[in-house]
Structure formats: C-alpha cells, structure tokens
C-alpha positions as CSV (number, residue, x, y, z in Angstrom):
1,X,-31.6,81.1,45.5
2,X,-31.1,78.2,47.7
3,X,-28.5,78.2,50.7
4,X,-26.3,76.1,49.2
5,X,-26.2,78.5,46.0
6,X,-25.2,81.2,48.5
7,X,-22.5,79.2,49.7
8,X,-21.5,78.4,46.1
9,X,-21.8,81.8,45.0
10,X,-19.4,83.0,47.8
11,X,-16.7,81.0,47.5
12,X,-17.0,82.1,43.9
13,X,-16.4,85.7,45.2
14,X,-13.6,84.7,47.4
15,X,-11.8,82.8,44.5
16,X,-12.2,85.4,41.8
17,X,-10.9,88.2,44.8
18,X,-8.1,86.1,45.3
19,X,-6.9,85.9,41.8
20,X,-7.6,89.6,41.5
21,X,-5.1,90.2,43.8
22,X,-2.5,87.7,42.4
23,X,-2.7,89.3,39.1
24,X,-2.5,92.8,40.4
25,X,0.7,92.2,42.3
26,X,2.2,89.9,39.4
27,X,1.7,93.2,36.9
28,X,3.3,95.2,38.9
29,X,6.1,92.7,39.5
30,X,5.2,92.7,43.3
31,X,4.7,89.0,43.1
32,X,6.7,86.8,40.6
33,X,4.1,83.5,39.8
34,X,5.9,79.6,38.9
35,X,4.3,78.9,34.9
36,X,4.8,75.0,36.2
37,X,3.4,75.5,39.3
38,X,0.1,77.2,38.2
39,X,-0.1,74.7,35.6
40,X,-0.1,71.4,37.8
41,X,-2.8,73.4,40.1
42,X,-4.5,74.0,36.8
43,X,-4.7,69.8,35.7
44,X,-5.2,68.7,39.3
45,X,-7.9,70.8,40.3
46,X,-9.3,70.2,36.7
47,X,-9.2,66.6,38.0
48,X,-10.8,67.9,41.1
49,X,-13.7,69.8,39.0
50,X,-14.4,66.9,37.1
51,X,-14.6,64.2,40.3
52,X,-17.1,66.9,41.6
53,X,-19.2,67.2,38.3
54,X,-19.3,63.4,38.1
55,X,-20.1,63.2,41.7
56,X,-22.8,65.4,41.4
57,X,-21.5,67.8,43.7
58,X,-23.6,70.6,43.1
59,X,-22.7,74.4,43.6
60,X,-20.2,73.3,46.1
61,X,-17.7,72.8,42.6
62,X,-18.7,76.2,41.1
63,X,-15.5,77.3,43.0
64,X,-13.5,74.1,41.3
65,X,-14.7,75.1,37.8
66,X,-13.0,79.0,38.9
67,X,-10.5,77.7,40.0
68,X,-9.4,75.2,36.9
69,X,-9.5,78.4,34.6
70,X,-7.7,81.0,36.6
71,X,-5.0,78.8,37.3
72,X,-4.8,78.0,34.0
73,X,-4.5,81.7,32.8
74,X,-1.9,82.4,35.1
75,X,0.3,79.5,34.1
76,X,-0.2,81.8,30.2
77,X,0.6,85.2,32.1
78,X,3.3,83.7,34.4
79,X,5.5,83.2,30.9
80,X,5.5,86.9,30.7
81,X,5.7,88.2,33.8
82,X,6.9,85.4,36.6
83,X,9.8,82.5,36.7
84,X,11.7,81.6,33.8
85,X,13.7,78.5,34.7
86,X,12.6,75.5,36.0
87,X,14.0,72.6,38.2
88,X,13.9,68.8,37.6
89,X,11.1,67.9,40.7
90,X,8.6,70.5,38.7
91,X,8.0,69.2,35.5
92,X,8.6,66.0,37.8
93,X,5.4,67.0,39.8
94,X,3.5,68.1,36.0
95,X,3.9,64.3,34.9
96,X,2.5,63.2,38.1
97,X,-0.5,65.4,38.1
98,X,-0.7,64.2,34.4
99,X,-1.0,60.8,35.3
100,X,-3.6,61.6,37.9
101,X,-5.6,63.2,35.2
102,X,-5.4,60.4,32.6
103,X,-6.2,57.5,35.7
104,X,-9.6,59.5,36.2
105,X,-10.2,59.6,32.3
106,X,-9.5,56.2,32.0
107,X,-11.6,54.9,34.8
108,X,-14.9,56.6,33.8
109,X,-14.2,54.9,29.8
110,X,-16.0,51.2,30.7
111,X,-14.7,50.0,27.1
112,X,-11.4,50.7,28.2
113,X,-11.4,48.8,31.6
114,X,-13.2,46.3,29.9
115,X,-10.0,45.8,27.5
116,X,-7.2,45.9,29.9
117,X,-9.2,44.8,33.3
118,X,-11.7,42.1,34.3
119,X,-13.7,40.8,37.3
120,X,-13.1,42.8,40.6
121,X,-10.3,45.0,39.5
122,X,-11.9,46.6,37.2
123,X,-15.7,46.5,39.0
124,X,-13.3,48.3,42.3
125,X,-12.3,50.5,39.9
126,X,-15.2,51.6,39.0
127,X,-16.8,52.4,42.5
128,X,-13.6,53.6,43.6
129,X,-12.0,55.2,40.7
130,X,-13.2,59.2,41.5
131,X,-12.3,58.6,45.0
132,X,-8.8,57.3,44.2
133,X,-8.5,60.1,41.4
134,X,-9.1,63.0,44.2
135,X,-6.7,61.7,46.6
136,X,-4.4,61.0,44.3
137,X,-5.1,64.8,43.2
138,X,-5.0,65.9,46.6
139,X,-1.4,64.2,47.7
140,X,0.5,65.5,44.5
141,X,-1.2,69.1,45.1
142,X,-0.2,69.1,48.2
143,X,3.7,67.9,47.3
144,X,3.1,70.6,44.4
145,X,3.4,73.2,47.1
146,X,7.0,72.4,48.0
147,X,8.7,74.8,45.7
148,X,6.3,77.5,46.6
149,X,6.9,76.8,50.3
150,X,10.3,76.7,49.5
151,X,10.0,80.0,47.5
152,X,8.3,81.6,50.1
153,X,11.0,80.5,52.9
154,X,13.5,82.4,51.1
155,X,11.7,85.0,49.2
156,X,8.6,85.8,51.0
157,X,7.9,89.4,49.6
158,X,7.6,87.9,45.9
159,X,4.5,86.0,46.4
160,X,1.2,87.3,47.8
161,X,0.1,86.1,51.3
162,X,-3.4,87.4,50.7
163,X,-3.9,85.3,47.9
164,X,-3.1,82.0,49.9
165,X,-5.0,83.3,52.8
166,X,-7.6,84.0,50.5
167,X,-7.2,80.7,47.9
168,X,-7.4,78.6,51.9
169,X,-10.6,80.3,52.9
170,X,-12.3,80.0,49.8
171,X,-12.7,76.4,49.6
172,X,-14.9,76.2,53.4
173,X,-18.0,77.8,51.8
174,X,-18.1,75.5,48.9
175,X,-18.2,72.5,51.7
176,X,-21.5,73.9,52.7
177,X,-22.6,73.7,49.1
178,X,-22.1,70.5,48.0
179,X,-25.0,67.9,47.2
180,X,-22.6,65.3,48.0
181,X,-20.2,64.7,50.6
182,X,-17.9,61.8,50.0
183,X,-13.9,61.3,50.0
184,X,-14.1,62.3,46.0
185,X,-15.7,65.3,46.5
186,X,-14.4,66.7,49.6
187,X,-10.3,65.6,49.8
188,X,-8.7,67.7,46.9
189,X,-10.9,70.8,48.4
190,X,-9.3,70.1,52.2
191,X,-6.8,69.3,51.2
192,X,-6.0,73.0,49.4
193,X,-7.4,74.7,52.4
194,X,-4.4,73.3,54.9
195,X,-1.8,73.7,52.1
196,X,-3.2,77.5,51.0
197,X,-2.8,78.3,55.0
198,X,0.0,76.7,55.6
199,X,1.9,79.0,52.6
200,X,0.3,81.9,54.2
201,X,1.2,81.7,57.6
202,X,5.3,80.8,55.8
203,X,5.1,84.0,54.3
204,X,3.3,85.9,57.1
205,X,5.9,84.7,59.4
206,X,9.6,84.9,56.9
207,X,8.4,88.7,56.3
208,X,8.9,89.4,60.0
209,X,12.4,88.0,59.7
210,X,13.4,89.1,56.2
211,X,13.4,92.8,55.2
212,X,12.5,93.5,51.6
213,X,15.8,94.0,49.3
C-alpha cells in the first residue's frame, strides 16, 4: 500500500467516524439533521466525486465517494428522525446545487455542446468545464451551510460539533492523496474544510453561552 493509499484510507476512517457519530446522536434525538440540507451536500459533493473521478484524482476521492453516500442516507433517515419543515432559501439552495450537477453532466456530453455551442465556447468549456463545475460546487456548498450556521447560532446543542470538527479534518488527508492537484479537484474539498470548522467552532462557542433547555 502506497502512501497516498494511506492517506486515502484515513480520511476514509475519519469520514465514516464522523457519520458514526452523527447518526448516533440523531437516534437518540441528541442531534436533529436538515433532510434538505443533507441532500444538497449529497448532489454537490456527488458533483465533487465525479470532477475527482474524471480528473483522475486517485485515492484522494475515496473520501468524496464516502462522503456522496452517507450524506445521501442521512437526507433518508433525517425524514424520520430530524426537521420537518422547510424554508424558501433551502429548496432554493437544492435547485442551485441541481443546476451545478446538470452543468457538469452536460459539459462532459461533446454531442451535446456540439448542438447548442460552437468554436471557443464550447472548446473553453471543455478544458474548463470540471474546474467551473467544482467551484461552482464549492460556492453553493458553502452558502448551503447558512441555515446550519444559522441553526447552530440559536440551537447549538441539536447538532453535533464533533461531526463538523470531524467532516473539516477529514478532507486534509485526502489532499495528500490525490494524483492530481488542480482547482477541480482540490476547491469543493477546501472549501468543506473551512465551512466544516467554521460550524464547529459556532457551536463550540454558542454552547458556552447557551445552557441546554
């Protein structure tokens, strides 16, 4: 096993410990999990995954691949045991990362380009079109995270500040185990890393001010 397999194989750990936790706490109703918001992490790292894959990434998108699912399962367990009503700017952010997933599909189907663009749009899209897909990805991921920041402002005991900690420190491994480093393959992964940190220092810091009730 190579070093960057290591690498790959432990943010694989750190993801799957992560999620262990989350759905631990969310059975016991110590953490109450957004379907929407899983679901929109679940298409835009899918997005992510599949930039990596194309870009031949290497182990460093193991942890994507992890990722895609589990988020995905717990947008189907967060019917049953999280939030039941949703605001406007979610399902807003859930057309957004939509569109993000259908602009990558689209630029990787030449016939397609061919048909609706010609000379250097579509050849720009072309070079360009993972890189644009992940930062794309990685600006409506990181608006995504508004209503959980918001959540955890006012009710920081209902999410799990071990999972973010854990969901940020999982992705700095998989840089050291990627076969490619390039804007498409690294942005969505940094970018989850600040906003997974960020969420966990909002909760670590409201549950100092706010007793549980």
């Amino acid at each position: 096993m190579t070093f960057k397999d290591l690498m790959g194989a432990l943010a694989v750990l750190i993801a799957v410990a992560a999620y262990a936790i989350y759905a631990w706490q969310s059975l016991r109703g110590e953490a109450r999990p957004h379907p929407l918001s899983w679901l929109i992490f679940g298409v835009l790292t899918g997005t992510g995954y599949l930039v990596q894959l194309d870009q031949a990434a290497g182990p460093g998108s193991w942890v994507m691949a992890v990722t895609t699912v589990v988020c995905l399962l717990l947008c189907i367990m967060s019917f049953y045991k999280g939030e039941r009503t949703f605001p406007w700017y979610e399902w807003a952010f859930l057309v957004a990362a939509s569109i993000v997933f259908i602009f990558y599909l689209w630029s990787r189907q030449p016939a397609l380009l061919a048909a609706t663009l010609s000379g250097a749009p579509r050849d720009a899209i072309v070079r360009h079109g993972p890189a644009i897909s992940a930062v794309l990805a990685s600006i409506v991921n990181v608006l995504g995270f508004g209503p959980t920041v918001t959540k955890a402002w006012s009710r920081p005991h209902s999410d799990s500040v071990t999972t973010f900690l854990l969901n940020g420190i999982k992705f700095i491994p998989s840089f050291f185990a990627m076969d490619a480093i390039s804007v498409a393959t690294c942005a969505l992964p940094a970018a989850l890393v600040v906003a997974n940190l960020a969420v966990a220092a909002v909760i670590y810091w409201r549950r100092f001010r706010i007793k549980p009730g």
